[in-house]
N, C-alpha and C positions, 0 to 999 in steps of 0.2 A: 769450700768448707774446711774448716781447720782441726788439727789434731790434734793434744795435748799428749798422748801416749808416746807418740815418734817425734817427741822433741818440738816440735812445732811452735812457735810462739804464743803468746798466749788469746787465748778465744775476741771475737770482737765481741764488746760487749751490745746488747740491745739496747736502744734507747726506750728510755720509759714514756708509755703514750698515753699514758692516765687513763683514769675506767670509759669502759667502754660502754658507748649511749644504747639505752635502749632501741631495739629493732622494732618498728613498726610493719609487719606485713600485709595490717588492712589500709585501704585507701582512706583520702578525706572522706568525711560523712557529706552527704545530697540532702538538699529538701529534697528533692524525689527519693529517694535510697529510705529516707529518713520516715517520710509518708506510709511506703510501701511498707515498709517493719511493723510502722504503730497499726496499720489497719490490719493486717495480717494477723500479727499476737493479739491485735481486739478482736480478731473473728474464733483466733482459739481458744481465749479467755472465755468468751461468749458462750462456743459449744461446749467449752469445759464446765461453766453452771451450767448449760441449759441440761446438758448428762450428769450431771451430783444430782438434781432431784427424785429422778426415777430409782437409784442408786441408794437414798438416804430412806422412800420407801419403804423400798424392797431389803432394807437393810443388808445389803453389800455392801459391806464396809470393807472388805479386801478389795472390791473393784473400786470404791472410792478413794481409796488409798491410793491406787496406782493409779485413780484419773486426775490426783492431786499431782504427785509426785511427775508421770509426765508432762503435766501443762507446767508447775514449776521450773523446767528442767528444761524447756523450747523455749521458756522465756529468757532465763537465765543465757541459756545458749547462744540466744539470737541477739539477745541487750549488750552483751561484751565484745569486742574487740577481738578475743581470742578464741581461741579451735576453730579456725576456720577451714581445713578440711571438712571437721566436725559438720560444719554445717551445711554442705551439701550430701552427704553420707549418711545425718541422723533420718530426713525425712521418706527415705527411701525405706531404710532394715526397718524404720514404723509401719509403714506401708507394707511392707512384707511381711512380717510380724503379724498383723491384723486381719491381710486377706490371703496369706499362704499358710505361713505356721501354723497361726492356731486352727484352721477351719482343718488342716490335713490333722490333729493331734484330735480335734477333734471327735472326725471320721473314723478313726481309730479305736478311740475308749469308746463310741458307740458300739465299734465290732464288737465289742466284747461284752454287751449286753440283750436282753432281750426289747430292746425298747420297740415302741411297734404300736399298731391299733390295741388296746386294751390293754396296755402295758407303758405309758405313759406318764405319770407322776410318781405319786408316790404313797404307801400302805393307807396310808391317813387317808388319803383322797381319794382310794380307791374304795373303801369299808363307805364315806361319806355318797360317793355316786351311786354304791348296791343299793343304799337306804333308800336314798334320795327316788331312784326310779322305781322301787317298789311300793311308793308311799300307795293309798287309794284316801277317797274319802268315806269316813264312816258315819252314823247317826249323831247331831252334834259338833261336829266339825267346825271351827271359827270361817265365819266368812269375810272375805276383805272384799271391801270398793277396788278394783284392777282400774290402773291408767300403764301403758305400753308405752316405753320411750326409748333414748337409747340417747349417749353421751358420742356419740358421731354422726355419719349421712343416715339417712333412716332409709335405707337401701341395706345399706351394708355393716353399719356401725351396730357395737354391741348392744344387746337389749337387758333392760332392768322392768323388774315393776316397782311400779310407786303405788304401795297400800295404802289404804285408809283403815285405820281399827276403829271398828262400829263402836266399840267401849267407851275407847276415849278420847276417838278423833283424832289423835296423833297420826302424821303420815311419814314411813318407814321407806328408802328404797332398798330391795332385794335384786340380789345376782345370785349364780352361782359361789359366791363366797360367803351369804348370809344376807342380813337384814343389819338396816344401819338409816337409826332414826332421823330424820329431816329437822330441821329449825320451822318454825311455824311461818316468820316471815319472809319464809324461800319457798313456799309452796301457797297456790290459791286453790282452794277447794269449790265444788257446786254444792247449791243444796243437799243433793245424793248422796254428798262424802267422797266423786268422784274428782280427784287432782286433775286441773285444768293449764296448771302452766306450775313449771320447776323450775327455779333459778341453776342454770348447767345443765340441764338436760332437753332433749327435745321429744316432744308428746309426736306420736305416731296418727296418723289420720287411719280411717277407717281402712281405705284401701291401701296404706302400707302397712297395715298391720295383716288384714287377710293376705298380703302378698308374700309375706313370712310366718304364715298362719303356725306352717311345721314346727319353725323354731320356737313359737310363741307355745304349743301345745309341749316341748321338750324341756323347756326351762322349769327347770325348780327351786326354790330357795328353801333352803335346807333351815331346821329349826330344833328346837330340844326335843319337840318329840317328834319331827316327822322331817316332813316340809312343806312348802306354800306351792301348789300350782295354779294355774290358770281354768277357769271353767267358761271357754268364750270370752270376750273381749275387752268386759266391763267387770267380771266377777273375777275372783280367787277363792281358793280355800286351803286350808292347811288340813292335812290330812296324814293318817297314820303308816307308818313305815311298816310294812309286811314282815320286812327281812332285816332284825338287826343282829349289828356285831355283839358277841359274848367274851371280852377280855379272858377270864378263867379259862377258856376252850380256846382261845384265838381262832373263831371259828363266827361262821355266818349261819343265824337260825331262821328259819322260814314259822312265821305263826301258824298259819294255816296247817302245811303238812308236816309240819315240825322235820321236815329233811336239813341236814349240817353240812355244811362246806367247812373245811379245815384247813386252814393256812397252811400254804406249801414254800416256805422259802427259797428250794432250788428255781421253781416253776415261775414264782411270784405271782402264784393264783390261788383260789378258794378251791378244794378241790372236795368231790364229795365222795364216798367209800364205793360207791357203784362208777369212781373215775368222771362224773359230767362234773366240768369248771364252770365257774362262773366267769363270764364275758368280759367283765372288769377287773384286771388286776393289775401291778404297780410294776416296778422298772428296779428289775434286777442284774444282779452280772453273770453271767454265762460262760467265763471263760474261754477255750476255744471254740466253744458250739458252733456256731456261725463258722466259721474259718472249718473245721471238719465235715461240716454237716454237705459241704459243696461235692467230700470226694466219698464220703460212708453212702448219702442218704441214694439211696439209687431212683428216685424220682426226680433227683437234682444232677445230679453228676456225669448221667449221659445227657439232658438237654444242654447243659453247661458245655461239656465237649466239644461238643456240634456247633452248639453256637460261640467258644472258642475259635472252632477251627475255620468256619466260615467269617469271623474277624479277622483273622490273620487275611485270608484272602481277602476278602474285600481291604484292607489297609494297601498288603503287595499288588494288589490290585490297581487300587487308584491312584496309587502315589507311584507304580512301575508306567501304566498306559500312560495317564496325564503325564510324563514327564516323555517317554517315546514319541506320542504324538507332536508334544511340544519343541521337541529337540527335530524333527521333522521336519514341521515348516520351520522354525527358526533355518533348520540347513538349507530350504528348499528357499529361503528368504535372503539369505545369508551372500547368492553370488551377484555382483554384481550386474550378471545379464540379464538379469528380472529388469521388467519394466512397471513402473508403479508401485512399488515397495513399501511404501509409503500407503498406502487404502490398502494395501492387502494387511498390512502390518496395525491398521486401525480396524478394520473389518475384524481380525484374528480374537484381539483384545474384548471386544465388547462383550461377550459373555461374562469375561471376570469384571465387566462395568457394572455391573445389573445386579441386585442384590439378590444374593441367594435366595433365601427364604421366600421370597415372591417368584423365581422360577423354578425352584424344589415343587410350590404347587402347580405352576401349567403345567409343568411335567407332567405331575399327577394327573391331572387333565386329561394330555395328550395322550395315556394309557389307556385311559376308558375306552370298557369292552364296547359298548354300545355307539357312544359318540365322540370318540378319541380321537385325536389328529390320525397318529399313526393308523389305526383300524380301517380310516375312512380313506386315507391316500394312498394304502395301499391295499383295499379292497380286501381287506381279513376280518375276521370276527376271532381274535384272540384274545385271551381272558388273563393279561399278563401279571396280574397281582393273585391269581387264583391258584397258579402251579407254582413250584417255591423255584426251580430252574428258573424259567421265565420271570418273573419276580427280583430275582440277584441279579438277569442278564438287564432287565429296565434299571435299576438302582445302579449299576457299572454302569450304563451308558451315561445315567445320568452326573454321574461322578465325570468321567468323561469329558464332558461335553463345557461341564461346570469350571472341570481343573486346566486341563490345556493351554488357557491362554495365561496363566502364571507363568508355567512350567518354560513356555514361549518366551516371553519376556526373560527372563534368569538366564535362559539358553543362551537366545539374540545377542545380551550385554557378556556372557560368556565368551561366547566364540567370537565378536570384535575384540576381546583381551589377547585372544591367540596371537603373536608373534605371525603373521605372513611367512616369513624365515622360513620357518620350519616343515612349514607344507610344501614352498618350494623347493628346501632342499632334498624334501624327501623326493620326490619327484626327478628332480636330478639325478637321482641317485637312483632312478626307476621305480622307485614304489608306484602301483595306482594308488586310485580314488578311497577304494577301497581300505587298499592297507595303508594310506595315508590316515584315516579316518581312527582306524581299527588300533593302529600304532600311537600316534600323535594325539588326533583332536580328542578323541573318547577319553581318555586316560584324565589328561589337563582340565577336560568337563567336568569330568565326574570329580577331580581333586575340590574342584571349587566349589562343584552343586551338591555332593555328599551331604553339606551340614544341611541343607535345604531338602533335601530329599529323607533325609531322618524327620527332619521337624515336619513334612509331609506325612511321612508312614503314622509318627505319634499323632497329628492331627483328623486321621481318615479312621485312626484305630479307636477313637471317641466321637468321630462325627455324627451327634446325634439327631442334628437336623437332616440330614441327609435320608436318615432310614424314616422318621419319627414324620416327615412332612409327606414323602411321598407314600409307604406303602404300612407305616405304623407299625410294619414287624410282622404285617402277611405275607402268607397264609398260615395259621395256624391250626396245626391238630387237632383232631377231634377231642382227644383224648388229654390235653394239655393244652390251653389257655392262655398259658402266661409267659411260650416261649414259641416266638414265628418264626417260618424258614428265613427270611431277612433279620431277623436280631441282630444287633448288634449289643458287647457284651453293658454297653453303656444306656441304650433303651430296655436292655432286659432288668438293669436295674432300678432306673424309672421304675418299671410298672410294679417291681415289689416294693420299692418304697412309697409309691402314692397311686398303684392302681385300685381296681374299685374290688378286688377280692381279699384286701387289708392293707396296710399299710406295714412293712416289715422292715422298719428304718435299722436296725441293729444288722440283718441279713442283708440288705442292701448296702451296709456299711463294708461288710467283709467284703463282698463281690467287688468292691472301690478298692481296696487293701489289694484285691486279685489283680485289678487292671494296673492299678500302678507299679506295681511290681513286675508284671510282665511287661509292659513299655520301658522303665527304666532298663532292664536287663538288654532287650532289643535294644535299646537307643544307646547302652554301653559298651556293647561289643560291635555296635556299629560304628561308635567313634571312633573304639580303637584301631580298628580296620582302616577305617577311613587317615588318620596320623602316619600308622605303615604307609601308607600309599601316598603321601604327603613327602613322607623321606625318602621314597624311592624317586619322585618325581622333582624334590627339588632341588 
């Protein structure tokens, strides 16, 4: 290279190489290639209308917006030539985005409400269901011709009625959202006024309607002045609301005994001066309630403890044993003066071939105090779900028994990584077995099985099949219900969001807030440990 400062002659010049062509870094296009793209952005094109209608309903126009804008923006993506990183990368962060992000931001801003049995919509809907279940019928009341149908399986699909008005023969179908008149030649009537066939809906037979008699007795369609229920199977009547809302009071009036419920906006309930709420009220925010309520309320904060404390063990638990057991045989597998290493090493695995949940129940099974495997082979009459000790010690074995043959496998492919070398030199060098083991193999194990052995702890620290198949979180207290000596803090959740003494989706929310924060914490200072030990070792 030449210098012009120290005299040098003068620079070579470059030859001029004229513009330079564009770079192409996708391949030729495939009719295969070609195929695969157009059926693909047809099937997202597809589910992108077949979701704008429910959308254009419901008038969400913000989520219409963004199911435009994405589906425009995969096409555009995938139609061009260019961002080709892009396009192994966009389908992924969507996929996260949809079933990480938002479900966890989700869980979140529920914490922070009281949403829950009775606390579920909103002020409107909740003043509309007080009325609605207080209606009765009085003298005079319009009676409707009732046909029972339902716009899905007539098992399970929602149910509507289809009136007939005696007045003027028009036939109306009702939900819980109202009354919404029919076209005359979508509906065929009987002599009686009773609808016999509906264009979109399917009529109920006798015995699927007694088979959902309850729901059929619960539905009301709500009206100006009251609303429509059922009287048996073929009749309706529209009858008078007991208890309506009073705007000027913001408050709920009972006809009869003229008692007042007064809108509580902290509570988001009716509430009345002698303190009784009304059962139905709307979805407010609460701020930290939830999230404080785990460490003030003292009917919460010692079960929570407990069954804290007994998570953590059962997690160190299953994921310390399963991985000793496992590192076991793999050692005891591992020399080559075994003979048949091979059937011991397929024998070993079949547990973890077997699908959980189907032997989480024989387990269950084999507990039984009465006619248990275990009771009957070894001649005991133990009541192993009945004592909470006894209960933990069946749930660990079962973890156990379950984990092992992972923990085996990971081990096995482990310890064939190990360098030979090094065991022998150490041995040379007179270490035993022992301290060959202790010094050497342990260390390099653990270097490599650490990330595995976290993502065990966080997997055992939410195993909800585990407690929820075998012992459901018995035995529980006399005194407390809703929290067994086996909880785990993940089934304790469960049953406050959907067991049968309410549903407390907002408090089960926080309790979600609890776990994941205390797994992340564990799983971050175990990494970091685990990198220390990484530098030391490599």
């Amino acid at each position: 290279m030449e210098n012009r400062e120290f005299g040098a002659g003068p620079a070579t010049p470059v030859p001029h190489r004229g513009p330079v062509p564009p770079r192409h870094h996708a391949g030729p296009v495939t009719v295969t290639g070609l195929a695969v793209k157009v059926v693909v952005l047809g099937l997202t094109v597809g589910i992108a209308v077949w979701a704008a209608f429910p959308l254009v309903d419901a008038g969400a126009w913000a989520g219409l917006t963004l199911l435009v804008a994405a589906t425009a923006g995969l096409c555009y993506l995938y139609l061009t030539r260019r961002y080709v990183p892009a396009k192994y990368l966009v389908p992924g962060t969507l996929f996260l985005l949809a079933f990480q992000v938002l479900p966890v931001l989700y869980t979140v801003a529920t914490a922070f409400t009281n949403f829950g049995d009775g606390h579920r919509g909103s002020k409107q809907e909740a003043i509309v269901a007080i009325q609605t279940a207080s209606v009765t019928q009085v003298p005079g009341s319009t009676e409707y011709a009732l046909a029972v149908a339902t716009t899905g399986d007539p098992a399970t699909g929602p149910l509507v009625f289809l009136l007939t008005d005696p007045a003027t023969g028009t036939v109306s179908v009702g939900d819980a959202g109202g009354l919404r008149q029919l076209a005359a030649e979508d509906v065929t009537v009987d002599a009686g006024g009773r609808v016999t066939a509906a264009r979109g809906y399917t009529l109920l037979t006798i015995g699927q309607a007694g088979a959902r008699s309850e729901e059929i007795t619960n539905l009301a369609v709500p009206t100006a002045g009251g609303a429509i229920r059922s009287a048996g199977l073929s009749r309706a009547y529209e009858g008078k609301a007991q208890r309506t809302y009073d705007a000027g009071c913001d408050c709920i009036r009972d006809a009869e005994s003229g008692k007042v419920w007064t809108a509580d906006a902290d509570l988001g309930a009716f509430v009345a001066a002698d303190g009784e709420r009304l059962a139905q009220g709307w979805k407010v925010g609460v701020g930290f309630q939830n999230l404080t309520r785990v460490v003030t309320d003292p009917n919460i904060s010692g079960p929570f403890l407990r069954t804290l404390i007994w998570n953590l063990c059962f997690a160190v638990a299953s994921a310390g044993g399963t991985f000793a057991l496992g590192l076991l045989c793999a050692l005891a597998l591992h020399s080559p003066r075994v003979r048949g290493r091979t059937i011991y090493r397929v024998l070993l695995i079949l547990p973890y071939a077997m699908p959980s949940f189907a032997m989480l129940l024989v387990w269950r099974d084999m507990f039984n105090t009465d006619f248990g495997l275990l009771n009957n082979l070894l001649g005991m009459h133990v009541d192993w779900f009945g004592n909470a000790w006894s209960a933990r010690a069946a749930v660990l074995l079962v973890q156990l028994w379950l984990g092992f043959p992972y923990m085996f496998l990971v081990a096995t492919g482990a310890l064939q990584a190990i360098p030979a070398q090094l065991t022998e030199a150490a041995s040379v060098d007179g270490a035993s077995r022992w301290q060959s083991f202790r010094r050497i193999t342990l260390p390099l194990l653990l270097v490599a099985l650490s990330p595995l052995l976290i993502a065990s702890f966080a997997y055992n620290f939410n195993n909800f099949n585990a407690i929820y198949l075998t012992t459901e979180g018995a035995p529980f207290p006399a005194d407390n219900p809703s929290v067994g000596a086996t909880d785990l803090l993940i089934t304790y959740t469960y049953r406050l969001a959907f067991g049968g003494q309410g549903a407390q989706y907002g408090f089960a929310a926080a309790i979600s807030i609890f776990i994941f924060t205390l797994v992340a914490i564990i799983a971050a200072v175990t990494f970091r440990r685990t990198r220390q030990q990484e530098e030391v070792y490599s």
